[in-house]
Every structure is written in structure tokens, then in C-alpha cells.
NUZA-984573 format. One line per field, with one value per residue: residue in one letter; x, z, y of N, C-alpha, C in turn. Coordinates in steps of 0.001 Angstrom, whole numbers, plus 524288, in hexadecimal, padded with zeros to 5 digits. Layout:
BEGIN
code = (a,...) $
n.x = (X,...) $
n.z = (Z,...) $
n.y = (Y,...) $
ca.x = (X,...) $
ca.z = (Z,...) $
ca.y = (Y,...) $
c.x = (X,...) $
c.z = (Z,...) $
c.y = (Y,...) $
END
This chain:
BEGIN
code = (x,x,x,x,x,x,x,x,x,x,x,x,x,x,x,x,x,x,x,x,x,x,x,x,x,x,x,x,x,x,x,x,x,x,x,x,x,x,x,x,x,x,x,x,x,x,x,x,x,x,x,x,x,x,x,x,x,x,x,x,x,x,x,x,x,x,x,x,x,x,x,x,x,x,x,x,x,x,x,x,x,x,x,x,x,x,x,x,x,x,x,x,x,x,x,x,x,x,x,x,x,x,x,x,x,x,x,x,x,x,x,x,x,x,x,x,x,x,x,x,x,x,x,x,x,x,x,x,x,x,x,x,x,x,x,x,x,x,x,x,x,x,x,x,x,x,x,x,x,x,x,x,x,x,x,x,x,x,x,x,x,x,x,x,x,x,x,x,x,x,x,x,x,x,x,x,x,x,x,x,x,x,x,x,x,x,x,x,x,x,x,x,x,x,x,x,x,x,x,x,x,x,x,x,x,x,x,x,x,x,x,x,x,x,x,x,x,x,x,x,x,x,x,x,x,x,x,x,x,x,x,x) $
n.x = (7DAEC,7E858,7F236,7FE0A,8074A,8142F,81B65,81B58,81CA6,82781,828DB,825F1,827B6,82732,81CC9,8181F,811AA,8075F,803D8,80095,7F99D,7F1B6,7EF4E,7EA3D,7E182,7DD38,7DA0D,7D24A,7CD74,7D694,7DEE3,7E87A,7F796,801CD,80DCA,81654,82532,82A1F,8243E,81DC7,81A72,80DDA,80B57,812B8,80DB7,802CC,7F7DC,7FA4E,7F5BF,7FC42,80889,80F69,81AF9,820A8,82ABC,83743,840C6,84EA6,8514A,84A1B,8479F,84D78,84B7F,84061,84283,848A2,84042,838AC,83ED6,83D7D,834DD,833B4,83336,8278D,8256A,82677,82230,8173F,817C5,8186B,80DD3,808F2,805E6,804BB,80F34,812D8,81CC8,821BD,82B93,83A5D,83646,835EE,83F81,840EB,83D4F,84420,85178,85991,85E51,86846,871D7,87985,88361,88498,8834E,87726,86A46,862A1,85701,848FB,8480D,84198,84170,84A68,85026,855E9,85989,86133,8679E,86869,869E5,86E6E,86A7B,85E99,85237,849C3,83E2D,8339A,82928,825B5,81F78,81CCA,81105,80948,7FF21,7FF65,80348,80FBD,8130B,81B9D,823A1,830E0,83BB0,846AE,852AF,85518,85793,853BF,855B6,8528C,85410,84D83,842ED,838C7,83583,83045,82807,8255D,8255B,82F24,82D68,82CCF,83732,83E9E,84278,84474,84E99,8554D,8570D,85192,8454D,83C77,83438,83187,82E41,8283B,822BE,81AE4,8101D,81540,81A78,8248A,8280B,8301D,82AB7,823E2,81A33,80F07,80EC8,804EC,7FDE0,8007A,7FF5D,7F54D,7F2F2,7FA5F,7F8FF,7EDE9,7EEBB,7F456,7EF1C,7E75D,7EE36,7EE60,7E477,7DAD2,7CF76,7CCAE,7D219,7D0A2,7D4B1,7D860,7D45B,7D514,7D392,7D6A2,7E12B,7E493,7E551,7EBE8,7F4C6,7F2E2,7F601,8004D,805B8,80641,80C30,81637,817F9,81A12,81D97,82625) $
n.z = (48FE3,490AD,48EE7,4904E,49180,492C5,49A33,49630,49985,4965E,48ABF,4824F,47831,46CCC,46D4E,46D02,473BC,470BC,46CA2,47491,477FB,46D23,46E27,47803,47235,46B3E,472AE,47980,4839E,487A0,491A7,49596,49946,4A056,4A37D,4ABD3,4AA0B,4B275,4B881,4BB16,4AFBA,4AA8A,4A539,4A9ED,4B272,4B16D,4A5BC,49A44,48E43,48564,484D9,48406,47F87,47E25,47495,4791E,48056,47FE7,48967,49182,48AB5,490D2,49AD2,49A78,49869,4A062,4A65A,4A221,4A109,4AC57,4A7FC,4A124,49E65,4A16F,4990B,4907B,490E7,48F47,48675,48157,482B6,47CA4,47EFC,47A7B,4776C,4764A,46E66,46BD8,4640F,46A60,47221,47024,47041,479A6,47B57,4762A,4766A,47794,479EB,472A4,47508,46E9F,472D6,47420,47CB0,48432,48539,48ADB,48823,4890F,482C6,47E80,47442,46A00,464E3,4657D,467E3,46052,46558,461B9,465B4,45F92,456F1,451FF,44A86,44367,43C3F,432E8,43350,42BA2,42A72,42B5A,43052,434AF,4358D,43077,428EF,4312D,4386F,43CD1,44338,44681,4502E,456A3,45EB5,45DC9,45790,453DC,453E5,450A7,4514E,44EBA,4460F,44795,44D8A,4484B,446FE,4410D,432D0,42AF5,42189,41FBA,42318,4312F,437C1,4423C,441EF,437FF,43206,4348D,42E5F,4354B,43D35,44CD7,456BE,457A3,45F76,4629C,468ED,46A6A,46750,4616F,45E1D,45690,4529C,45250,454A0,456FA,457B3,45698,45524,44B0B,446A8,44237,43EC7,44328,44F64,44F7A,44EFD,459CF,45FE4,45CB2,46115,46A06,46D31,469A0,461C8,45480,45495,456AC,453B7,45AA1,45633,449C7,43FF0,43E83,44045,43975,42FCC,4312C,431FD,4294B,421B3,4246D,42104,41757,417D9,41982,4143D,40A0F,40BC0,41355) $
n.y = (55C0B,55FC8,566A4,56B3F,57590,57873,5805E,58A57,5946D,5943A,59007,59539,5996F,5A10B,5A12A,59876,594B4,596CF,58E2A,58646,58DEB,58E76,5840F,582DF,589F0,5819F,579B8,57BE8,57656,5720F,56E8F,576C2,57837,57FE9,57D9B,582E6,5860F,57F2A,57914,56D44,5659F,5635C,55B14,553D7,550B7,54D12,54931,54F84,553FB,558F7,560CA,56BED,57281,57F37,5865E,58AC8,592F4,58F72,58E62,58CA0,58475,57CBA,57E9F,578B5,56F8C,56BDD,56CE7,56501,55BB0,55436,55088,54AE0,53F92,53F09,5458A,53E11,5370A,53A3D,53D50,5337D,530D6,536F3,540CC,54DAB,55632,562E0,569E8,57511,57CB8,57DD0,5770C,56C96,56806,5647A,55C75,555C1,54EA4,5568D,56232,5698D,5731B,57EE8,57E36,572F2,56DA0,566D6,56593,55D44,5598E,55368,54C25,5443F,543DE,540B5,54997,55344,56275,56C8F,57826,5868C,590F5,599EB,5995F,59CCD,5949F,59875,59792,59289,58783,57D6C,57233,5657F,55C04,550DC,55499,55E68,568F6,56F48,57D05,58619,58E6B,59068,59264,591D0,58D50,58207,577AB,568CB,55CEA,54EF8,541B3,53B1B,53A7A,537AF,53EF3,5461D,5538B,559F0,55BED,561B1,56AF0,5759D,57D5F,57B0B,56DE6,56810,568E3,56F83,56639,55F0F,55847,55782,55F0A,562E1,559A9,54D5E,54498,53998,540B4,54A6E,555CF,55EE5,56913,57364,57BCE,58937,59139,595F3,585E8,58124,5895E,58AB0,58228,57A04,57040,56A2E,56D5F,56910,55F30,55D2F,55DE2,5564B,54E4C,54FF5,54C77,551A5,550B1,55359,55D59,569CC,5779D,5850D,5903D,58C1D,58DAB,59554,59474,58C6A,590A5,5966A,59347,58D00,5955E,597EE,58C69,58E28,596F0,592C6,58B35,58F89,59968,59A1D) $
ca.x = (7E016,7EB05,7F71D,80395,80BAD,81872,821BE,819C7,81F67,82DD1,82A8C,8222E,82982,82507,8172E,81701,80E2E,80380,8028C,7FC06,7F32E,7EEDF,7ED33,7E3FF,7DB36,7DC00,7D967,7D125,7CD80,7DA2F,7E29B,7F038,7F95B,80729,8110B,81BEC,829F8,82D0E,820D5,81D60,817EC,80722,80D43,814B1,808C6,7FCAA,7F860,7F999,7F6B0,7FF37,80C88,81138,81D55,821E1,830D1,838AE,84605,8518D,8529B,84600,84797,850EC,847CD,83CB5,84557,848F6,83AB7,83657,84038,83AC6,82E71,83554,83017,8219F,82437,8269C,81B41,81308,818F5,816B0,80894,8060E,803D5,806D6,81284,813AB,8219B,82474,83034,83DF9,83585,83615,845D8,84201,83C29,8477B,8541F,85D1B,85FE3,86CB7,873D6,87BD9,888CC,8856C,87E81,871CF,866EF,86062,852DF,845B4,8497F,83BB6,840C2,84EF9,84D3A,85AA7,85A63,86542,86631,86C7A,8683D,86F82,86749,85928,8514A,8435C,83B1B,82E4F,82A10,82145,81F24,817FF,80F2F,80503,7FA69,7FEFB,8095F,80FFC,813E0,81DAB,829F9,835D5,83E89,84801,856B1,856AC,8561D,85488,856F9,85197,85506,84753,83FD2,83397,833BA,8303F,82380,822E4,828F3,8315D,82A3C,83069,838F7,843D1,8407A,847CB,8542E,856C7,8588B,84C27,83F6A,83737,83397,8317B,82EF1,8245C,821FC,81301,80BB7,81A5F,81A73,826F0,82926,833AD,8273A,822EA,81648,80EB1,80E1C,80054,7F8F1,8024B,7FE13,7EFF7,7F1EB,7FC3A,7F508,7E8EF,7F17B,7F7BC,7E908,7E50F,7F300,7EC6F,7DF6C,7D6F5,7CCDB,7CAE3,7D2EB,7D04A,7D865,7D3E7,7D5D4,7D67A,7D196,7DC21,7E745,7E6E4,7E584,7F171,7F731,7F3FD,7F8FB,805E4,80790,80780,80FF7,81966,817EB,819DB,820D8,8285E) $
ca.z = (48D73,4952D,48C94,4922B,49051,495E7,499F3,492EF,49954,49321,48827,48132,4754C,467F5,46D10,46D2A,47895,46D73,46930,4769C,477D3,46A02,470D1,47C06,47134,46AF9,47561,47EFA,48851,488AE,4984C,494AD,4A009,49DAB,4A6EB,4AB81,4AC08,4B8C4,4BA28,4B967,4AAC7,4ABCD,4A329,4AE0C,4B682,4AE6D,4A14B,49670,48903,48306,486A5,47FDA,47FF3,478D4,4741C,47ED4,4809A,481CE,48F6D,49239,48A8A,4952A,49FE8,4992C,496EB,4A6E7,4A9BF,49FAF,4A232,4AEC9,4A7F9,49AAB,49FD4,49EFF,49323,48B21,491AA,48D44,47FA4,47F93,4831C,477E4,47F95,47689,47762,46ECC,47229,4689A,46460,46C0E,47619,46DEE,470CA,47FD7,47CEB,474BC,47922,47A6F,476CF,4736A,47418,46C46,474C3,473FE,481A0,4820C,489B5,48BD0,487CA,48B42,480BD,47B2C,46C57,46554,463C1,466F0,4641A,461D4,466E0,45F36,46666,45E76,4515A,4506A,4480F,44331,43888,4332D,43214,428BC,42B6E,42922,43401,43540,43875,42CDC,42A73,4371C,435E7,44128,44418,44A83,4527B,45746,45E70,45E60,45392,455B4,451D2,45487,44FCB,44CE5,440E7,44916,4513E,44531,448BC,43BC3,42E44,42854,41DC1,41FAA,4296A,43416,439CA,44734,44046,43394,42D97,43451,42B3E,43713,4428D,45128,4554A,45A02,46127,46586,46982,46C9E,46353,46405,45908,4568E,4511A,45576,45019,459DD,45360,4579A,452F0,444D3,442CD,443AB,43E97,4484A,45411,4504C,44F93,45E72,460ED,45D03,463E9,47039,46D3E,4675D,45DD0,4523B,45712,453C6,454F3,45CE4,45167,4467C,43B0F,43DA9,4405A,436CC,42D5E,43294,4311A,4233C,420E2,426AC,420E3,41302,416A6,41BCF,41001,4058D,40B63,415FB) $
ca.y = (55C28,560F9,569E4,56C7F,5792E,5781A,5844B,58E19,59AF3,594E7,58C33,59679,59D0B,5A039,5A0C9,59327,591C5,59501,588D2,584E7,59213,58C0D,57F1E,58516,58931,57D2F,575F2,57DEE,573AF,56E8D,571AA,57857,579A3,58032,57B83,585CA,5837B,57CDE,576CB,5671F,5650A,56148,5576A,54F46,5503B,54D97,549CB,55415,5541A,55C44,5640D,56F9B,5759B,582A1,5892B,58C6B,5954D,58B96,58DAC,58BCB,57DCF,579B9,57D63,5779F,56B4B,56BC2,56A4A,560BC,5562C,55155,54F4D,548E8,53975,54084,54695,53A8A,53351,53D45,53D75,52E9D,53225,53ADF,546AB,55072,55B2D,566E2,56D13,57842,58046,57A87,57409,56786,5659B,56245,55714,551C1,54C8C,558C8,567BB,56B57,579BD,57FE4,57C2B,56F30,56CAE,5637D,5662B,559A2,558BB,550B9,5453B,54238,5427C,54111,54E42,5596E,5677E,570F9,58087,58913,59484,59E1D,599FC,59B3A,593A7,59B91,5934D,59070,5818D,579D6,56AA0,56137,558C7,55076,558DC,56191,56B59,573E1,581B3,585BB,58F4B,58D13,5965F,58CD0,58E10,57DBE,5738E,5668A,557D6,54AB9,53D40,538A1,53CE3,5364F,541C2,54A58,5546E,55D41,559F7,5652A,56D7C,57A43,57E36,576C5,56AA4,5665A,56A43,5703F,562FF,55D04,55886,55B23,5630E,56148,55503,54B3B,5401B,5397B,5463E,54E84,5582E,5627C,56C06,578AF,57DE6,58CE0,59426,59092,58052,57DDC,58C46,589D0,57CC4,57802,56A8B,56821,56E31,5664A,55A48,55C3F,55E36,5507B,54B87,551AD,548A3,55344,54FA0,555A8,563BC,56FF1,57D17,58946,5923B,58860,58FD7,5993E,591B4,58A17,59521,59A6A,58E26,58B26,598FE,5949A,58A10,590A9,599DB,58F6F,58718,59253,59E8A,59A67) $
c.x = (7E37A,7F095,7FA08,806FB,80FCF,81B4D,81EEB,81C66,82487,82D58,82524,824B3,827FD,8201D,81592,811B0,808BB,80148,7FE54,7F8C5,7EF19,7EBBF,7E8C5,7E0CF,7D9DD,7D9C0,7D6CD,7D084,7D246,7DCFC,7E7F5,7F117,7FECF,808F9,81790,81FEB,82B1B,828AA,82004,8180C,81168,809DF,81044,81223,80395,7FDED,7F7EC,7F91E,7FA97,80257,80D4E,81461,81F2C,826EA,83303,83D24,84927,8537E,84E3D,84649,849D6,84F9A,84327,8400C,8462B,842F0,836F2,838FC,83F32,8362C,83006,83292,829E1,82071,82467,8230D,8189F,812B6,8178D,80FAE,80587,8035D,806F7,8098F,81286,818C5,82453,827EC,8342A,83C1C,8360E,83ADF,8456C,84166,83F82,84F50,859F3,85CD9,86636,86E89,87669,8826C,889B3,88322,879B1,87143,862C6,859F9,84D19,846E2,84596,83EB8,8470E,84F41,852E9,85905,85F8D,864DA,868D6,86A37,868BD,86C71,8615D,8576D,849F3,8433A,83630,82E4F,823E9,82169,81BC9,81723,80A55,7FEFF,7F8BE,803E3,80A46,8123B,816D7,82233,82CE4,83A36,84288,84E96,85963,85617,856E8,8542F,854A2,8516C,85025,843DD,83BB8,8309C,83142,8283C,8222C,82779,82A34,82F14,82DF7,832AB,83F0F,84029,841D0,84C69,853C0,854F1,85460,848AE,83AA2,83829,82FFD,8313D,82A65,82467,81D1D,811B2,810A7,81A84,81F8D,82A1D,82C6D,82F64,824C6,81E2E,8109D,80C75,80869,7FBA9,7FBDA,7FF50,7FA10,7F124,7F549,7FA08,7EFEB,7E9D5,7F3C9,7F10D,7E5C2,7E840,7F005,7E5EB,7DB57,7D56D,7CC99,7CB7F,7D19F,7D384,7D57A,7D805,7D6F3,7D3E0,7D6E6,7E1A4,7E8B3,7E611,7E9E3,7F559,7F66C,7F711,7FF7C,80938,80839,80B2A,8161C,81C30,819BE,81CC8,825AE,82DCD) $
c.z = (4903C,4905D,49035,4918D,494AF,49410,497AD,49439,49784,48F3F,483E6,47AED,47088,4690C,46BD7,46FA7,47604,46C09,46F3A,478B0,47260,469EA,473D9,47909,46D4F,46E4A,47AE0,48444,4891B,48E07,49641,499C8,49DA9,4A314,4A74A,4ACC0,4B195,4BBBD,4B8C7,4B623,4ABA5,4A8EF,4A6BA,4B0CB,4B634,4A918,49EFA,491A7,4855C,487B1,4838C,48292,47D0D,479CD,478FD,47DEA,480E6,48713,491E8,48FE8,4904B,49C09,4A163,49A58,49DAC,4A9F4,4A764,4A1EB,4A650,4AF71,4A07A,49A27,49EF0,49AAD,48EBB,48CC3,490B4,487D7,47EC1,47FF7,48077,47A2A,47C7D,47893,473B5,471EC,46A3F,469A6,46593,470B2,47636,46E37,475F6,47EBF,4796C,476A8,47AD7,476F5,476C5,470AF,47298,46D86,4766F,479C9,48025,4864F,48903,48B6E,4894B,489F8,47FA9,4774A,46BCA,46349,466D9,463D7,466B3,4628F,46352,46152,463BA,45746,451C9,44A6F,446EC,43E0B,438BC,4315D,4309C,42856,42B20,42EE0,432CD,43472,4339A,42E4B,430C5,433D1,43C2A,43FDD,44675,44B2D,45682,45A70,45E9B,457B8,454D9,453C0,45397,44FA2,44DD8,44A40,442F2,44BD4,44CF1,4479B,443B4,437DA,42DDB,4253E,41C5A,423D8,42B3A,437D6,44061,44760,43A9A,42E2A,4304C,432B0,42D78,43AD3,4482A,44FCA,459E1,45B79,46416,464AC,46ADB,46852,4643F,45E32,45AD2,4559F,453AB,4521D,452BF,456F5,45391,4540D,44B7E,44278,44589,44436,4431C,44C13,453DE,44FCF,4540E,46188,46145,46142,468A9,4707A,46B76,46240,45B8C,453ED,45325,4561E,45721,45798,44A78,440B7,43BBB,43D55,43ACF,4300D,42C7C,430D6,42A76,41FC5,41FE4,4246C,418FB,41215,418A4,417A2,40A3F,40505,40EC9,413B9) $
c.y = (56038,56357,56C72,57157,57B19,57F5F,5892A,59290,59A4C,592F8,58F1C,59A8F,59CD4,59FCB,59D3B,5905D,592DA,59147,58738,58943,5900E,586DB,57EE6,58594,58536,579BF,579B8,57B33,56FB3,57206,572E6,5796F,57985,57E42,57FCB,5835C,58229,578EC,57097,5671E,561D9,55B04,550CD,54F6E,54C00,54DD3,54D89,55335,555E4,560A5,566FC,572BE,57917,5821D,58B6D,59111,58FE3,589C9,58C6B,58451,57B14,57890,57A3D,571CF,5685E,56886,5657D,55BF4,5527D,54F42,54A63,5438E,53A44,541FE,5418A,5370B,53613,53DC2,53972,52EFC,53410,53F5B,54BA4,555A4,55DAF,56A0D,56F89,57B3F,57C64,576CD,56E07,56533,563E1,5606B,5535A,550A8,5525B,55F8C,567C1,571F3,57A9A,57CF9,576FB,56B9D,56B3A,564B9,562B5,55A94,553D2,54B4E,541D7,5400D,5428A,5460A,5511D,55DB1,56A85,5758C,58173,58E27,59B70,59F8B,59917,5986C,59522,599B5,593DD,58A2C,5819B,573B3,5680F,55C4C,5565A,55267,55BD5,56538,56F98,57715,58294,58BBE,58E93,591A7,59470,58E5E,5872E,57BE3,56D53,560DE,554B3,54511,538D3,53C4E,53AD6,53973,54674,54B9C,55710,55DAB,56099,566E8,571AE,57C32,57B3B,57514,56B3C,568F3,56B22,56BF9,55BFD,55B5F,55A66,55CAA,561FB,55B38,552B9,545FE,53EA2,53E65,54B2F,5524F,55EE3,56401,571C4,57C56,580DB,58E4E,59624,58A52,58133,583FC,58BDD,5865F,57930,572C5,5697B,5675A,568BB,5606C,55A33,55C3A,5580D,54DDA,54CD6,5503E,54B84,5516C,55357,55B97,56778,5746B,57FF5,58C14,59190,58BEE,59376,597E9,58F52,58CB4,597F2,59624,58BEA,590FB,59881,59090,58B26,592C7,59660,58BCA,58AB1,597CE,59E6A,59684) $
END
């Protein structure tokens, strides 16, 4: 099994890039290989299982954005493939059809999903989130200068509970398609939330997964989700 981490020395904020040090010991015999900015993605080469991108700066999106688009024709044959992406924080606005900036300027995006976000660089948005998935509930925060829209309720990845969705006036949060998975969601997602993790785990053909740390996590995690459900 072959994992992907794109950009890491720019696309690394919020200690994001946890989520795949938690992955390594999930998955010891699995090959990670990050890919620096300027370099041609393992991805347009050779098969990969899994991509993962973290939160970026906004300027950093635009560079990131520079080097993806001559690979955008691989990315959606790979999405049709069900190789599975995890793109947390704002990384999840490349792959939909545009950003726009405060003064009204669009910066053209990959164009996977129906999917715009807006800047507002001069308002942060800092949150905790409770939702509801599959798997079981997520637990997440969000530190945010975008918000973002999309015309298809099919793209929904985690129902509303507590919290802001996409937008304010959202029901749910990030958004998914096949094995694509691209959430606002900071904490790091994958050591918060077991059931998830051990659900991107099957998506990536493991039997019957298990956690490295799993007595603890999910300890911490039922903790969490008390205090989420009752104080927060």
C-alpha cells in the first residue's frame, strides 16, 4: 500500500500532518512518500492508494493550485477509481470549482465538485463541531478565514450536530464523493475520531482494522464527545 503526502513543508498547519504520523502507526507496513512543492505528484506516475492533503496559508493555496492543475485529468480518474483522498482544513476548496476574494476576484479552482468558497480574510471563524456519520459521531474544530457553498446536498460528508456546516446556514460539513473525502475539520480528524479512521481504513481495503493506540484514543474520544454533547 502506497500513501501520498503532498506539499508537506507548505500544506502543514494546525499540526495537521498528525493525522498521517497516526496513519504510519496504523499502518506500519504501509510506503508513505511526501511529495515537495515543485515536484511531479507519485500520483501521476504510479498507482497510490491514498493522497492526503493538509491546511495551507492562502498563498500557499494558489501555489498548491498552480501545481495541481496539470495533474486535474489524473485526479478525477483516480477519484473515479476509488482511491481515496483525505484533504483537511481549506485544502478541500481546490478541488471545487472556484475561490473568491474579498474584492470580488475568482481564482479558478480544480472543478471536481459544485463546490465555491469565500475569503473574508479580515474575519476569522474558530469553532468546535459535533456531527453525525456513518461510522458514528465526528468531533472536529475549525479555524477558518473561508466559508463555503455547493449546490448539491449529495456532496454532504458530516451532518450538523453542533457547530457550522459549509456555511452558517449549511446542515452539513465538508464534503464527499466515492472514496474523496474533504473536510474544514482540524484536531488532528483521524487521532479524534476512531470510528472514522477505522472506516477510511476499510475504504483503503483493510480487514477488520485496528488502531495503534486504540484503547486510548478512543477513550479520549468518548471523553470528547461528552464534553461536546453536554458542555460545549
Amino acid at each position: 500500500m502506497k500513501i501520498e503526502i503532498l506539499y508537506p513543508e507548505r500544506c502543514n498547519l494546525y499540526g495537521d500532518l498528525a493525522n498521517m504520523d497516526y496513519l504510519r502507526k496504523c499502518l506500519p507496513q504501509a510506503e508513505f512518500v511526501e511529495t515537495p512543492l515543485g515536484e511531479t505528484p507519485w500520483f501521476a506516475r504510479e498507482k497510490v492508494d491514498m493522497v492526503y492533503l493538509g491546511p495551507m496559508t492562502e498563498q500557499a493555496q494558489e501555489q498548491v493550485l498552480e501545481q495541481l492543475a496539470s495533474w486535474t485529468g489524473r485526479i478525477v480518474e483516480l477519484v473515479k477509481q476509488d482511491v481515496v483522498f483525505l484533504c483537511t482544513g481549506n485544502a478541500l476548496e481546490l478541488f471545487g470549482e472556484a475561490i473568491f476574494k474579498e474584492d470580488g476576484s475568482r481564482i479558478p479552482c480544480l472543478g471536481l465538485f459544485p463546490l465555491t468558497a469565500q475569503r473574508d480574510m479580515m474575519h476569522r471563524h474558530n469553532s468546535v463541531f459535533l456531527g453525525s456519520f456513518e461510522a458514528g459521531p465526528v468531533t472536529g474544530f475549525k479555524s477558518q478565514f473561508t466559508t463555503a457553498k455547493t449546490s448539491s446536498g449529495e456532496l454532504k460528508l458530516f451532518g450538523v450536530e453542533k457547530g457550522m456546516g459549509l456555511n452558517k446556514k449549511c446542515p452539513f460539513e465538508g464534503v464527499r464523493f466515492r472514496n474523496f473525502f474533504g473536510t474544514y475539520l482540524l484536531g488532528p480528524l483521524l487521532i479524534n475520531n476512531p470510528p472514522f479512521t477505522k472506516y477510511l481504513l476499510s475504504r483503503l481495503g483493510v480487514e477488520n482494522p485496528t488502531l495503534a493506540f486504540e484503547k486510548e484514543v478512543q477513550a479520549a474520544y468518548e471523553k470528547r464527545l461528552e464534553d461536546f454533547k453536554t458542555k460545549v
